[in-house]
N, C-alpha and C positions, 0 to 999 in steps of 0.2 A: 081080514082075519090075521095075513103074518104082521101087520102093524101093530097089532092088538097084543099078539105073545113076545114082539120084541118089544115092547113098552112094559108089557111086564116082567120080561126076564131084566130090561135093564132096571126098574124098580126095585128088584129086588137080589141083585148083585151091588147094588147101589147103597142099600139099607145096609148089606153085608162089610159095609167098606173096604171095598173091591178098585173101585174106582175113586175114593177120594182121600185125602191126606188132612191130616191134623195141624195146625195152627200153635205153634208152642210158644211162651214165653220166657223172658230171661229168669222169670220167677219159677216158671215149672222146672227148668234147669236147675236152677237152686236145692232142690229136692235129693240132697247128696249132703255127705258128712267126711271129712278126712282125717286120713291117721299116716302118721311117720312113718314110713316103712325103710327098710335099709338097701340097699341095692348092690351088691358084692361084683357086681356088671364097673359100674360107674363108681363105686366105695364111696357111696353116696347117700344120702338123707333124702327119697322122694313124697308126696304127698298121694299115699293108694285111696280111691274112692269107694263109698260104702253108699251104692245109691240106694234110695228111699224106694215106697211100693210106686209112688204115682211115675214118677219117669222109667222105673222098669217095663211097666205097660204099655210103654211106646218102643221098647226094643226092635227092631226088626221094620219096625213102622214107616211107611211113608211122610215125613212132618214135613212142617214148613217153618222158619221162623226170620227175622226181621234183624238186620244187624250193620255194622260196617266191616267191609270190605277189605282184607290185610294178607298181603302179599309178601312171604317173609323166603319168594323162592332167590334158588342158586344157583346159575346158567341153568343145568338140565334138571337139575331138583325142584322139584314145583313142590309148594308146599303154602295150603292158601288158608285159611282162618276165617268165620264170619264172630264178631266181635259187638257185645254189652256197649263198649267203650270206642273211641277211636285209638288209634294207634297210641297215643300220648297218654291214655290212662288206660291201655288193654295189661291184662294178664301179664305180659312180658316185659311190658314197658312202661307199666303203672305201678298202681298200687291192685290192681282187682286181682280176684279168686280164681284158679283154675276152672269155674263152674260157667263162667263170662265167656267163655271163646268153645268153637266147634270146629275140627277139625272138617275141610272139606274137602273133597274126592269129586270135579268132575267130571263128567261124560267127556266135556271138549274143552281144550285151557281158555282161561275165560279171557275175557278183554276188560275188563273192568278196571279202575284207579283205586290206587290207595285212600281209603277213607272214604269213597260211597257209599250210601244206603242201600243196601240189598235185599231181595225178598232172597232165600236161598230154599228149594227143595231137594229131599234127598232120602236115604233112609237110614236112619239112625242107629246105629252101633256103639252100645256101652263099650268102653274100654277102661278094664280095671287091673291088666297087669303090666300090658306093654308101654314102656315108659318115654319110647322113642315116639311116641303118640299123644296126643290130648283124649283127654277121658273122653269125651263124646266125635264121633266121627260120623259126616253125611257123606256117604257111598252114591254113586250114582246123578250127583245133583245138579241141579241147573239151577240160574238164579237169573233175575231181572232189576233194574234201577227201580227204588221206587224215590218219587217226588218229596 
């Protein structure tokens, strides 16, 4: 009988998506529009995002998404990116859109090489004023090689 009620409470904790994370693409990220905004910080021209309804729905959310691996830290400043593009045509050092790269935060500093394929999890964070940031940020995440 407890095999029976834990198979159904995990059922339906499980429906509730409790336990599982979303799968996002570089195209879902796209779901964002930009405008010039001024920055009296920096006396500066930034690009503020005005995201769309579908990636607001992931705010807070556990995703997952698929990218390469870019490590742009500084002795103790960690500061890691999963990336549309490889380094050579990312956000920073291409030609691509702010909308290509995700800021990531994780649990334990990773060992990973510049330019690997990574699966990265985490939970997703709109960022629409801080500038010292990239608009999307994965809080808590771990990530794995993929082949």
């Amino acid at each position: 009988m407890h095999k029976i009620v834990f198979l159904v409470l995990f059922f339906i904790l499980n429906s509730l998506g409790l336990f599982s994370q979303e799968k996002l693409t570089w195209n879902d990220l796209a779901d964002v529009k930009f405008y010039n905004v001024y920055s009296a910080k920096y006396d500066d021209i930034f690009l503020k995002p005005k995201f769309g309804p579908i990636i607001q729905s992931y705010q807070g959310a556990r995703i997952r998404i698929k990218g390469y691996f870019l490590d742009f830290s500084i002795e103790e400043d960690e500061f890691y990116l999963i990336s549309q593009n490889p380094r050579s045509s990312c956000f920073f050092c291409g030609g691509a859109g702010p909308e290509s790269v995700v800021e990531v935060v994780f649990k334990q500093r990773p060992k990973f090489k510049m330019d690997q394929i990574l699966e990265i999890t985490g939970v997703l964070e709109l960022n629409v004023d801080d500038v010292d940031h990239c608009n999307y940020i994965l809080k808590e995440a771990t990530g794995r090689l993929v082949q």
